[in-house]
N, C-alpha and C positions, 0 to 999 in steps of 0.2 A: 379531397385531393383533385386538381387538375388534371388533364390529358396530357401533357407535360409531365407529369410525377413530381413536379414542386407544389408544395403547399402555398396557396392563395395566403397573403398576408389577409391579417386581419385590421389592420389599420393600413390607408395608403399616406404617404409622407404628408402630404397638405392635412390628413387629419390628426396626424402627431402632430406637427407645426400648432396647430389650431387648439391641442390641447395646451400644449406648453403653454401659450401667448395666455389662452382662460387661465391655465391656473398660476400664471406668476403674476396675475393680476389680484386675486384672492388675496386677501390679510392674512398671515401666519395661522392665525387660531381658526380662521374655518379651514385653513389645509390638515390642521392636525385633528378636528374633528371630523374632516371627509377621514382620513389612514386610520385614525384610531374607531372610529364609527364601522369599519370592516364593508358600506356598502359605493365602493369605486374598483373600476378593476384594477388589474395588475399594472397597466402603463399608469394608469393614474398617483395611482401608490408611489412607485416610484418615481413620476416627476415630485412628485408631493414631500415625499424621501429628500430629494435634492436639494430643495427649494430651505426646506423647513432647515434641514444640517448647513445649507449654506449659510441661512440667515441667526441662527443661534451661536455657528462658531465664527464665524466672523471672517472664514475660509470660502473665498468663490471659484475657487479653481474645479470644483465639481458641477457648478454651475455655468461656468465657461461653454462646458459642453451643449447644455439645453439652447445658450444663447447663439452659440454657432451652428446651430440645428434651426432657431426660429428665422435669425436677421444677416446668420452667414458670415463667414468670418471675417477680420478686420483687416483690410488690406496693408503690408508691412511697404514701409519705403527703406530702400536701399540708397545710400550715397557713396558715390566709387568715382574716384577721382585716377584717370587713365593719363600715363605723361609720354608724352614721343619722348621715344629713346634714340641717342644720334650715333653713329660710330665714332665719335668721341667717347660719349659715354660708356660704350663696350668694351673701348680699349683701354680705360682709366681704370674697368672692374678690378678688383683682385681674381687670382686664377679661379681659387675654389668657390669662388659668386657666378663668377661665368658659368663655371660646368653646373653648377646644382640650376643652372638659368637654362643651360640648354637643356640638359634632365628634363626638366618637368614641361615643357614644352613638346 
């Protein structure tokens, strides 16, 4: 234990990153002889875990995870189309559109 009273990780992030990148590069049947072989540790196992159920069930959404961890996630675009409103148009609303317009504003 630290001076601090937090335990020091035992991996720092760039060395997870580094693991993930090595073993998603690894063919299937040498990850499942590293987990089943018993000699990788515990991070290992389980990217090796994720890797292998992703690639057998044909489900990556558990794998989503490793890869937002290696290359960081996938930036979303947003399209939002804004239209000036005139006082015309305010006064054309019906009542109960105006008030639930002023509401939420």
């Amino acid at each position: 234990m630290n001076p601090s009273g937090k335990p020091k990780a035992a991996y720092s992030k760039d060395q997870i990153k580094a693991k993930i990148t090595n073993l998603m590069a690894e063919p299937v049947d040498v990850l499942e002889k590293k987990l089943t072989g018993g000699r990788c540790s515990a991070l290992e196992a389980m990217i090796c875990s994720v890797i292998i159920t992703a690639v057998k069930s044909g489900d990556f959404t558990r794998l989503n995870g490793l890869l937002d961890r290696t290359l960081g996630k996938v930036k979303e675009e947003i399209e939002q189309t804004i239209k000036n409103v005139t006082d015309e148009d305010l006064e054309n609303l019906p009542q109960d559109a105006l008030l639930k317009l002023i509401s939420n504003s």
